[in-house]
PABAPA-424488 format. One record per residue (C-alpha): x, y, z; residue in one letter; residue number from 1. Coordinates in pm, whole numbers, plus 50000, padded with zeros to 5 digits. Layout:
N
((X Y Z) A NUM);
...
//
This chain:
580
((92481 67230 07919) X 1);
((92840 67107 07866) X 2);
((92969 67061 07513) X 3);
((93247 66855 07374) X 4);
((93407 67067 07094) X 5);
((93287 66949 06757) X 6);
((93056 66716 06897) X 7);
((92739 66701 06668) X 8);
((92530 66559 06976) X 9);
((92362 66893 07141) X 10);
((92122 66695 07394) X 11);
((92231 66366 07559) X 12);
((91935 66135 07648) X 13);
((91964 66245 08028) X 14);
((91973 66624 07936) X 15);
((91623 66871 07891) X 16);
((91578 67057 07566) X 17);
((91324 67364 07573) X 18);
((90972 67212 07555) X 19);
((90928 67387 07167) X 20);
((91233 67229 07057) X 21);
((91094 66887 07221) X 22);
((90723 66920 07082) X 23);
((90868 67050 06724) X 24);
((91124 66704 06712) X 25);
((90858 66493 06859) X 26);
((90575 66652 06609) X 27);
((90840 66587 06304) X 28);
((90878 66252 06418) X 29);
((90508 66109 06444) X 30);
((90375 66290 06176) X 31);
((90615 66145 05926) X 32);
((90628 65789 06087) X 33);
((90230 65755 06140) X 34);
((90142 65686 05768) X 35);
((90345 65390 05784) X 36);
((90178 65253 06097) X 37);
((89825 65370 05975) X 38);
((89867 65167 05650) X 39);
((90010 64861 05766) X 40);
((89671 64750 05920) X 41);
((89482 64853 05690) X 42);
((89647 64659 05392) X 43);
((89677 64349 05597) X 44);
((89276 64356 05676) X 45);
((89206 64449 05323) X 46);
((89422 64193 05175) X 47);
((89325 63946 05419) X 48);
((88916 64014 05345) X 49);
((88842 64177 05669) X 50);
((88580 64411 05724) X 51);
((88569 64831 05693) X 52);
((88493 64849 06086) X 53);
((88779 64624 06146) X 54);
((89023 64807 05965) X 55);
((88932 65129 06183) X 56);
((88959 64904 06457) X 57);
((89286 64803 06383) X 58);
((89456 65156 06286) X 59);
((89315 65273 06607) X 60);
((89503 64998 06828) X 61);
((89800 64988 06602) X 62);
((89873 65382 06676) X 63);
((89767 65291 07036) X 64);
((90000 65033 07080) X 65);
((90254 65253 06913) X 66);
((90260 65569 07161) X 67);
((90185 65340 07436) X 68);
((90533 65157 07382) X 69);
((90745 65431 07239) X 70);
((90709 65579 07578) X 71);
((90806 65288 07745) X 72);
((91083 65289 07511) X 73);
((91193 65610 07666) X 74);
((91137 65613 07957) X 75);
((91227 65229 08034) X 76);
((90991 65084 08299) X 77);
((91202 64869 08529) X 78);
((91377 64619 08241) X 79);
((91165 64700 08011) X 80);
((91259 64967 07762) X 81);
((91594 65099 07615) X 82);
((91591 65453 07772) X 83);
((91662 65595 07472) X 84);
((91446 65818 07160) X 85);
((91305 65469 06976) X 86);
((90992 65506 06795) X 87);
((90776 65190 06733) X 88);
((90534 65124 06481) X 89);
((90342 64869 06282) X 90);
((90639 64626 06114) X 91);
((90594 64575 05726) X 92);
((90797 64201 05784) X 93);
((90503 64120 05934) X 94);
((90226 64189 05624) X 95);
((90259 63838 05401) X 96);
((90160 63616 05731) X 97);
((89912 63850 05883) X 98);
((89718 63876 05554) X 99);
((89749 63481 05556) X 100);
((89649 63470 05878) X 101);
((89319 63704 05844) X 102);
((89256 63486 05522) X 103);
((89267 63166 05671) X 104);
((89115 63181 06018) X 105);
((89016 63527 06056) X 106);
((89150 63821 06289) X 107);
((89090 63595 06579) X 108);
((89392 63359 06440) X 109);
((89629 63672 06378) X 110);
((89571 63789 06766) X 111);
((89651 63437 06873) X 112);
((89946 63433 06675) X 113);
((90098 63786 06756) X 114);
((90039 63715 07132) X 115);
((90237 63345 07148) X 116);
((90512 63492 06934) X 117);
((90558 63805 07177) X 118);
((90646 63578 07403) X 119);
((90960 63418 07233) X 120);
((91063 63817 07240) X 121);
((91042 63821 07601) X 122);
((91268 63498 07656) X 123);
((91546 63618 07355) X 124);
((91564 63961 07578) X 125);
((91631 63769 07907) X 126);
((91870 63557 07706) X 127);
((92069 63744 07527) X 128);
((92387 63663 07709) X 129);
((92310 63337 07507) X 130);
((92342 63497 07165) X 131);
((92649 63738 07244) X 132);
((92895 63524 07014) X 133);
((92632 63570 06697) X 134);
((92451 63891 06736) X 135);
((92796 64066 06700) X 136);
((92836 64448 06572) X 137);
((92899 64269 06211) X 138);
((92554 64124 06205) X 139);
((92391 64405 06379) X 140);
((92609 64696 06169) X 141);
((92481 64466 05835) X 142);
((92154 64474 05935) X 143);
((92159 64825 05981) X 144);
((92273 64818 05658) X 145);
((92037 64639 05482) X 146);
((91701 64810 05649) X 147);
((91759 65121 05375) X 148);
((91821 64877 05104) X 149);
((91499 64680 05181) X 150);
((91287 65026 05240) X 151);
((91436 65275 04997) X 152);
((91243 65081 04653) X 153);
((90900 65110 04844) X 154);
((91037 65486 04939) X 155);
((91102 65586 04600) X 156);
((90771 65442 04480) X 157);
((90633 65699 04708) X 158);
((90740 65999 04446) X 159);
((90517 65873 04206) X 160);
((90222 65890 04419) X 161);
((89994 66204 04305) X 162);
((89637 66193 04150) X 163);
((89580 66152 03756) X 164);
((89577 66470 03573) X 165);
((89842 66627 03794) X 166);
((90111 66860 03596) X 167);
((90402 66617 03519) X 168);
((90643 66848 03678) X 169);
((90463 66845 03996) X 170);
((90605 66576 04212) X 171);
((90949 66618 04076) X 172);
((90991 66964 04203) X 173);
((90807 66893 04525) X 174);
((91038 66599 04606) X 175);
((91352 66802 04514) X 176);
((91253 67111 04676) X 177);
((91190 66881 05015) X 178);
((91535 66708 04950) X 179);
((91688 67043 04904) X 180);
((91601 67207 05171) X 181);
((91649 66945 05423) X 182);
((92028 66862 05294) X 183);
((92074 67224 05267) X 184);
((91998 67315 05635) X 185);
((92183 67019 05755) X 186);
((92518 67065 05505) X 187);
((92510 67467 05628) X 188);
((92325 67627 05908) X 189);
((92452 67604 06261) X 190);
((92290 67600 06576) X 191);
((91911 67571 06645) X 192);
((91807 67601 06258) X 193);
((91983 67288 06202) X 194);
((91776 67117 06445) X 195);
((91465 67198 06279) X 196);
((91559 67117 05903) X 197);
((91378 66847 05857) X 198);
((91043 67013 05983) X 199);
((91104 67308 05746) X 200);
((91212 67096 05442) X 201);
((90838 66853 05499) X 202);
((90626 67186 05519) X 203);
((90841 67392 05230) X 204);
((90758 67065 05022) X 205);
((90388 67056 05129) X 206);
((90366 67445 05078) X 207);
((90499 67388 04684) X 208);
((90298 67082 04672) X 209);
((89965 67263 04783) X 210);
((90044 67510 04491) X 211);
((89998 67226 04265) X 212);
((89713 67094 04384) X 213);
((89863 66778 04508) X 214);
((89820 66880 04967) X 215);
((89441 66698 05028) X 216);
((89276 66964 05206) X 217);
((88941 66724 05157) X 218);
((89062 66499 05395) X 219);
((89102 66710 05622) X 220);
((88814 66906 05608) X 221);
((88601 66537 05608) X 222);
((88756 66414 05922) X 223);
((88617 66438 06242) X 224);
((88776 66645 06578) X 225);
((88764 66371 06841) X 226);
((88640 65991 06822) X 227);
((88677 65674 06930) X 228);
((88577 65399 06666) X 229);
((88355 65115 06709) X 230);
((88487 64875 06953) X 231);
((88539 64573 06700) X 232);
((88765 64330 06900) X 233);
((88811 63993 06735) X 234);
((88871 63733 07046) X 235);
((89152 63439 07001) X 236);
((89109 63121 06795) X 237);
((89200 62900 07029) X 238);
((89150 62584 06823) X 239);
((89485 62546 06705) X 240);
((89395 62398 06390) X 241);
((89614 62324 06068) X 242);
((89630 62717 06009) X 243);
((89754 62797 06336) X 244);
((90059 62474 06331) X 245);
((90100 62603 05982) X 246);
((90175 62973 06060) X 247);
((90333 62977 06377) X 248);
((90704 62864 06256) X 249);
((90722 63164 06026) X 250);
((90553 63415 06281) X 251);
((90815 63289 06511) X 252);
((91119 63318 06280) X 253);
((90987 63671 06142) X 254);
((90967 63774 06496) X 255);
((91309 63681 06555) X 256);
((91415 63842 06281) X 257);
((91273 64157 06370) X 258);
((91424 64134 06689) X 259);
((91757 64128 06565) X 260);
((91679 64469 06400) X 261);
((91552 64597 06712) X 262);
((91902 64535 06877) X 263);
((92048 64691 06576) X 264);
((91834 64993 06609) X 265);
((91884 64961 07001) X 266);
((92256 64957 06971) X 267);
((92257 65245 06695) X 268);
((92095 65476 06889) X 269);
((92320 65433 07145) X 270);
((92633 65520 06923) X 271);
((92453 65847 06844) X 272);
((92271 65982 07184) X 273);
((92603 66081 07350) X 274);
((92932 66333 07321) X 275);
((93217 66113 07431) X 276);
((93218 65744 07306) X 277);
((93059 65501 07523) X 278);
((93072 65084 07559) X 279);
((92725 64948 07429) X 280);
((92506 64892 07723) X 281);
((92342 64568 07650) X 282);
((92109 64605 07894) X 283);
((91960 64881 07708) X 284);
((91949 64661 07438) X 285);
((91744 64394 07644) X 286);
((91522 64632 07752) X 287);
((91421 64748 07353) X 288);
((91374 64380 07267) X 289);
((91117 64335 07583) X 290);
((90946 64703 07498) X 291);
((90908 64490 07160) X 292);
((90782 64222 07258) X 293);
((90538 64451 07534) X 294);
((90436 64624 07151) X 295);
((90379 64282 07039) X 296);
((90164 64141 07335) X 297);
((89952 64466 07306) X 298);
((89916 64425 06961) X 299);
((89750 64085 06968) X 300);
((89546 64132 07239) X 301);
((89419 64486 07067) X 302);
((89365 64229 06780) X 303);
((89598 64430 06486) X 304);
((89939 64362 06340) X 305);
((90269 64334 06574) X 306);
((90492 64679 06579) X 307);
((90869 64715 06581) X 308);
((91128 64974 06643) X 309);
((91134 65257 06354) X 310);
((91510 65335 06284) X 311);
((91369 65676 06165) X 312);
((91437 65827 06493) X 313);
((91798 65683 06488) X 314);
((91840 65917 06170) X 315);
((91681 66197 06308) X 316);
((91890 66232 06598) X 317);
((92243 66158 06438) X 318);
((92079 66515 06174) X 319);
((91925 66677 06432) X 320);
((92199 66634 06779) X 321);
((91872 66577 06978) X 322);
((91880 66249 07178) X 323);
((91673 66326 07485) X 324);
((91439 66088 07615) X 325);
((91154 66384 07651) X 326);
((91174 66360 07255) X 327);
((91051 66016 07284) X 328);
((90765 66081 07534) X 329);
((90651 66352 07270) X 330);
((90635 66167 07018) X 331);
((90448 65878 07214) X 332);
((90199 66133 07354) X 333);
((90126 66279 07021) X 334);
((90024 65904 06889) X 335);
((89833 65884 07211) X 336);
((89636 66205 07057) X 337);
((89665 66101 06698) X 338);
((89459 65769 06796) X 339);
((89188 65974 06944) X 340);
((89216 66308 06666) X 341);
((89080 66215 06344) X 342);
((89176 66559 06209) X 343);
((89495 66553 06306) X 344);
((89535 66211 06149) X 345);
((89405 66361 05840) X 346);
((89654 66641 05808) X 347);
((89967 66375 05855) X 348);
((89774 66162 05578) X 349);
((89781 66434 05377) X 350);
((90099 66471 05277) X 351);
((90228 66438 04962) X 352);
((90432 66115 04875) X 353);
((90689 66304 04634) X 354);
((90740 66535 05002) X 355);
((90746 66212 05245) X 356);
((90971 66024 04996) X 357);
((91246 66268 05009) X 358);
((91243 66328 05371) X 359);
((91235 65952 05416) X 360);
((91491 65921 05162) X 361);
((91774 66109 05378) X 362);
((91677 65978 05693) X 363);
((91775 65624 05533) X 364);
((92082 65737 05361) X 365);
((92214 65825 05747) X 366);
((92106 65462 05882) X 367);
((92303 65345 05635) X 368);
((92641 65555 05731) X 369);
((92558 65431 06047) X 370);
((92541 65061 05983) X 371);
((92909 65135 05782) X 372);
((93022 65304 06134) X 373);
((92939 64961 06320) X 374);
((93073 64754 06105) X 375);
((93403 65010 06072) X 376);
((93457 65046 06454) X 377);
((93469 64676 06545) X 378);
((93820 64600 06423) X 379);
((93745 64495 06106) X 380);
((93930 64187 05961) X 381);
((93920 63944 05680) X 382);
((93672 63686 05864) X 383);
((93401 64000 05994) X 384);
((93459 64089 05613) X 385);
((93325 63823 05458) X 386);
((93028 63759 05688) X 387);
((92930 64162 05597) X 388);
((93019 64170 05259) X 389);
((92823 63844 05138) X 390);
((92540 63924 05382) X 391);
((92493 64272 05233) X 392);
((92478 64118 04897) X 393);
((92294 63826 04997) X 394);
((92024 64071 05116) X 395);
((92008 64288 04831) X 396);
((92008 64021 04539) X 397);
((91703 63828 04750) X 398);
((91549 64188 04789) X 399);
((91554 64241 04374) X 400);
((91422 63915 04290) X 401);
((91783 63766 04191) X 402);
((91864 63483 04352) X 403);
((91663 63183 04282) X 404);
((91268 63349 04264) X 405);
((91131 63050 04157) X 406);
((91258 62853 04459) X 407);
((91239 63130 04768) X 408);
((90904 63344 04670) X 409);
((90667 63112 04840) X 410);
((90932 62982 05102) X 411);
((90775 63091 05494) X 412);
((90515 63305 05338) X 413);
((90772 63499 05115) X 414);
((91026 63571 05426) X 415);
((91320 63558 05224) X 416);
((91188 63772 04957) X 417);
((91301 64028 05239) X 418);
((91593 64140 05186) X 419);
((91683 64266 05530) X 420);
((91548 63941 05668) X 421);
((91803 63722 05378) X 422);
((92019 63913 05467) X 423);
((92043 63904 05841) X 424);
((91987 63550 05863) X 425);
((92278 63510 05617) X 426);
((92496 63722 05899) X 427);
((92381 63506 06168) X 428);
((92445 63125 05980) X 429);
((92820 63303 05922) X 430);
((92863 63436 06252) X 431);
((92752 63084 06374) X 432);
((92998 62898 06123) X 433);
((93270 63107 06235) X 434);
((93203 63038 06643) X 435);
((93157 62674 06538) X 436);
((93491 62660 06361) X 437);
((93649 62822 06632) X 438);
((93988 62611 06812) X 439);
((93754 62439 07090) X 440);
((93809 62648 07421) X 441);
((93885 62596 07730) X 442);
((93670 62663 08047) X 443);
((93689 62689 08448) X 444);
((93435 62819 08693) X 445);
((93533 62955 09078) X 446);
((93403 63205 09331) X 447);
((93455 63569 09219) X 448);
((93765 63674 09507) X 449);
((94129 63696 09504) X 450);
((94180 63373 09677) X 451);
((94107 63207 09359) X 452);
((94351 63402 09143) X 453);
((94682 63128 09174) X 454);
((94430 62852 09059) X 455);
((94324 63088 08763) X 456);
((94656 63197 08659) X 457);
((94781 62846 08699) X 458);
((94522 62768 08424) X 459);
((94632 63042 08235) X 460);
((94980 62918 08229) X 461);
((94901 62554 08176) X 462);
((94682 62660 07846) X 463);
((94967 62851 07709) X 464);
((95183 62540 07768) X 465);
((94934 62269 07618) X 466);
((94855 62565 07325) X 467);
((95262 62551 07273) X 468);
((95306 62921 07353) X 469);
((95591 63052 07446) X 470);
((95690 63205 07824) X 471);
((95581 63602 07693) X 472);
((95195 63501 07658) X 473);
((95236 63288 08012) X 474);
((95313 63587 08173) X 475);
((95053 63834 07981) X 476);
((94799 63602 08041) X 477);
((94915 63578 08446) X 478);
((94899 64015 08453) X 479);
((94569 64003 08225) X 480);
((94440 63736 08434) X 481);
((94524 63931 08744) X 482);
((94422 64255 08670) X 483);
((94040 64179 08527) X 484);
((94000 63945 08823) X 485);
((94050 64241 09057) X 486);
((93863 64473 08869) X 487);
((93568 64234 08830) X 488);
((93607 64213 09195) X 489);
((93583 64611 09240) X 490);
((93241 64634 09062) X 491);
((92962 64683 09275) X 492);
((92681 64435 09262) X 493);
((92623 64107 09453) X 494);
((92811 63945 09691) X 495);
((92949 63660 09668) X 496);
((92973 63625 09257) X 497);
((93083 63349 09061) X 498);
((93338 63383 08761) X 499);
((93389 63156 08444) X 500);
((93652 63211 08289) X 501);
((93710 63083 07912) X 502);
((94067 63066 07734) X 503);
((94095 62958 07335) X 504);
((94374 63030 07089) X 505);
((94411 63332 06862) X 506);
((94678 63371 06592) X 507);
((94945 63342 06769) X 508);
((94762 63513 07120) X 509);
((94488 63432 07278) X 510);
((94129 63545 07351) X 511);
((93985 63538 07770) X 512);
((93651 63585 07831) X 513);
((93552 63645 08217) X 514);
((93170 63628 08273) X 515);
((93058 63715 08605) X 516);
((92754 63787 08772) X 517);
((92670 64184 08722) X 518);
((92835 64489 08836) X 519);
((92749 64882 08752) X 520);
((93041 65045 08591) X 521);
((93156 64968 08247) X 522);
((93519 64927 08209) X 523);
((93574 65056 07863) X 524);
((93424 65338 07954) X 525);
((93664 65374 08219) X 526);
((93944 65301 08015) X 527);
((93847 65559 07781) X 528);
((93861 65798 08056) X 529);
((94155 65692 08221) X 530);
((94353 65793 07884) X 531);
((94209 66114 07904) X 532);
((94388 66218 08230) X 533);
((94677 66159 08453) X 534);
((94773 65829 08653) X 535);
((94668 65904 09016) X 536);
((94902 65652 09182) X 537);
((94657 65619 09536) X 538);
((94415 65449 09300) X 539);
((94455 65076 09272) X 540);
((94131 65039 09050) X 541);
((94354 65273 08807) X 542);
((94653 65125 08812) X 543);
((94442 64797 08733) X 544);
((94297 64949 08458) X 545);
((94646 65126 08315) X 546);
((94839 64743 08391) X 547);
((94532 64551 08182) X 548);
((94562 64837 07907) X 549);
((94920 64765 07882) X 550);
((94901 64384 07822) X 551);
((94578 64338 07604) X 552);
((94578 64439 07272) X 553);
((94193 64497 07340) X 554);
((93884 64496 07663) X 555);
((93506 64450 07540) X 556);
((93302 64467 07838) X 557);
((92890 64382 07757) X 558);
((92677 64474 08027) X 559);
((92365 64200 08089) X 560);
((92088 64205 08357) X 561);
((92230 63863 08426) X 562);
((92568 63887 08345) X 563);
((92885 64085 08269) X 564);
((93138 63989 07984) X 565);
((93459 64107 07972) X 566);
((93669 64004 07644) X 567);
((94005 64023 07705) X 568);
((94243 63976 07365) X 569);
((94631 63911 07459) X 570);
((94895 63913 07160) X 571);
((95177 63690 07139) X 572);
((95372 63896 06947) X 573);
((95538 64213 07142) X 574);
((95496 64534 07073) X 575);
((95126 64463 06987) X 576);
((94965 64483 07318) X 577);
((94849 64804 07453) X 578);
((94600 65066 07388) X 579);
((94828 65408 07510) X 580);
//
């Protein structure tokens, strides 16, 4: 296995840890993340007035539905799928509508409703070329951001959670101890015990816990070995009556919303699964919005609440250096098993909350390091300031109840009573502002081939005369234009291509953005190669990429299905350009 010196990643997704290490990561994982997907359901159902049978009904599916498409996550099934560790699980955005949904029309209504609004998932993935200029590593990075600030009061609820009568010291030192241990392994050991810190800190807590009397051995010994429950499947309400037209706005915007977070959590994962630095791969990121929306589909036609991606697993590979995809079957499989193991169900169940809590708590204190490292990495200026800084805030005063209650707690069924929801939309309205506001561009469309470079530089020179630029840009933009053209042309994919191309003003630069139908190779990636080693002067694609390097002051290529992006920035000022 090669290794990048200091490189905290020890497994890329595309490498094969020993099967222990695998089952011990993917174990860790499900057993810590199934609570949360077990008790979704089954407070929806019982909020909502649904029956006991039901609710078994629905856990089943929902842990179902939950292996079935973190495996697909993994293991990414033509364009569906990221291809990377992303666990999926019951979604808590989801729990004010569903229970209004089982209220008002019955589980039938909620399976209607989670089906139709899978399906808006399916066209945002295709689309998401569309959304490129809002969904933007600022809104992504703040949402990121905002997931611990939303979870982390429900999370610290969780130490509190032990029987009446229990000693008063009892969860304290159990949630300590867990915290401890798992911050203590990860701050100091090295190698393979690191990897398995946050195993040892969940069963030293549940060992101390047990002394106290607070590990519920009755459950365990009550539940059964293996069992399927009573097939209790509620149909579709197909009457699309005043319940349905009333709900289905806010089951569509909370959808939205959650995908959003799922290309957050998509596009995290990413920055953690490999040694050297790599270009997002938005086509990863369309894949995890369709496995969502698969998750989705499944869910309503089980007849329980949708699921979403878990950004646990994005914190347990940044601790653990662990991102192969094997993890991800693992942990999928073990669902699979959980679904049909009521005793093994009953020993996750069984953990302590003062033990979860603290495990959950550092796994969310990393997401939200990470969110700061998106947000960091993308250039940060005064505009992406502003849209993160009053987003974050947005989100957290709407999570605590402090920004007009009275107004917002019955708005959508509570959405904005969410803060990671408030927040996020915040992001996007700003990010939308700001491309709105934006000096109106200009635009020209031509086959993809070197005959049509003089008409595209010509354009390039006649915007930097109508923009009152001087001669310096003319001629940047005639070498940027140049260069991308030919390397657009090098990528491998279909033949013949078409290219827009899209010039607008920047300070006292401008910004060109080249969208062409798709090739393979990424070329930030190969730029962040090419400084890596010596100029091989046979290589034309090189000295492409070493000329465009020289003249931008910055290349963001996004990979689509349908599409690649290139973002090419040119300065007007000198001695700005360049990235050498």
């Amino acid at each position: 296995m090669a290794s990048d010196a200091g490189s905290p990643v020890r497994y890329q997704v595309d490498e094969r840890p020993p099967r222990l290490l695998v089952l011990g990561l993917g174990l860790q994982l499900a057993i810590l993340s199934v609570a949360g997907i077990v008790l979704t359901p089954a407070i929806v159902i019982r909020a909502g007035g649904g029956s006991e049978q039901y609710i078994v009904w629905a856990v089943f599916g929902a842990v179902l539905v939950s292996g079935i498409t973190t495996i697909v996550q993994a293991v990414r099934v033509g364009r569906i799928g990221a291809g990377y560790v992303l666990l999926m699980g019951t979604s808590g955005a989801f729990i004010a509508i569903s229970v209004t949904a089982v209220a008002e029309g019955g589980p039938a209504l909620l399976a209607t409703l989670v089906v139709i609004s899978s399906l808006f998932q399916f066209v945002f993935a295709a689309r998401l070329t569309w959304f490129r200029r809002v969904l933007t590593p600022s809104v992504t990075g703040t949402v990121i951001m905002l997931i611990p600030v939303t979870v982390l009061p429900i999370i610290f609820e969780m130490f509190d959670k032990v029987p009446e009568g229990t000693h008063a010291a009892a969860a304290p030192v159990c949630a300590v101890a867990t915290f401890a241990i798992i911050t203590g392994i990860s701050l100091r050991a090295r190698g393979v015990l690191r990897l398995w810190g946050p195993v040892i800190g969940v069963v030293g807590g549940s060992l101390i816990a047990a002394l106290f009397g607070l590990y519920d051995f009755d459950r365990i010994a009550q539940a059964g070995w293996i069992g399927l429950p009573d097939l209790v499947w509620p149909g579709f309400d197909l009457g699309f009556g005043p319940a349905f037209w009333g709900l289905m706005p806010a089951i569509v915007l909370v959808t939205l919303v959650g995908a959003i977070e799922t290309v957050s959590d998509s596009v995290a994962i990413q920055k953690v699964s490999w040694r050297r630095p790599r270009a997002v791969d938005f086509r990863a990121v369309q894949g995890a919005v369709a496995a969502d929306g698969v998750g989705n589909l499944l869910s309503g036609l089980v007849g329980t609440v949708p699921n979403t991606t878990y950004s646990t697993s994005i914190s347990v590979t940044e601790m653990t250096g662990v991102a192969a995809r094997s993890v991800g079957v693992a942990i999928g499989i073990i669902f699979l098993l959980l679904a049909v193991f009521p005793k093994g169900m009953a020993v996750v169940l069984a953990i302590p909350g003062p033990v979860a809590g603290a495990y959950l708590t550092v796994l969310l204190a990393l997401l939200f390091v990470i969110g700061v490292r998106i947000v960091v990495n993308d250039d940060l200026d005064v505009r992406k300031g502003v849209v993160i800084g009053v987003s974050f805030w947005v989100g957290t005063g709407f999570q605590h109840g402090l920004i007009f209650p009275e107004l917002t707690a019955d708005f959508a069924g509570g959405l904005l009573q969410n803060g990671m929801t408030a927040g996020g939309l915040c992001a996007l309205l700003l990010s939308l502002a700001q491309t709105v506001t934006l000096v109106r561009p200009r635009r020209i469309e031509t086959v993809l081939n070197m005959a049509a470079l003089h008409e595209l530089q010509a354009f390039g020179r006649d915007f930097a005369r109508r923009s009152g630029r001087d001669d310096r840009l003319a001629h940047r933009l005639d070498a940027a234009i140049e260069e991308t053209v030919h390397l657009l042309i090098e990528l491998p994919g279909q033949v013949p291509r078409r290219l827009s191309l899209t010039l607008r003003a920047e300070n006292s630069g401008a910004v060109l953005e080249f969208i062409a139908a798709p090739g393979e190779r990424n070329l930030e990636d190969l730029m962040t190669v090419l400084g890596e080693k010596r100029a091989d002067p046979t290589d034309a694609g090189e000295v492409s990429l070493r000329l465009l390097r020289n003249v931008s002051s910055s290349v963001r290529h996004q990979q689509y299905h349908d599409a690649d992006v290139v973002t090419v920035r040119v300065s007007g000022r000198p001695g700005t350009s360049g990235h050498a």
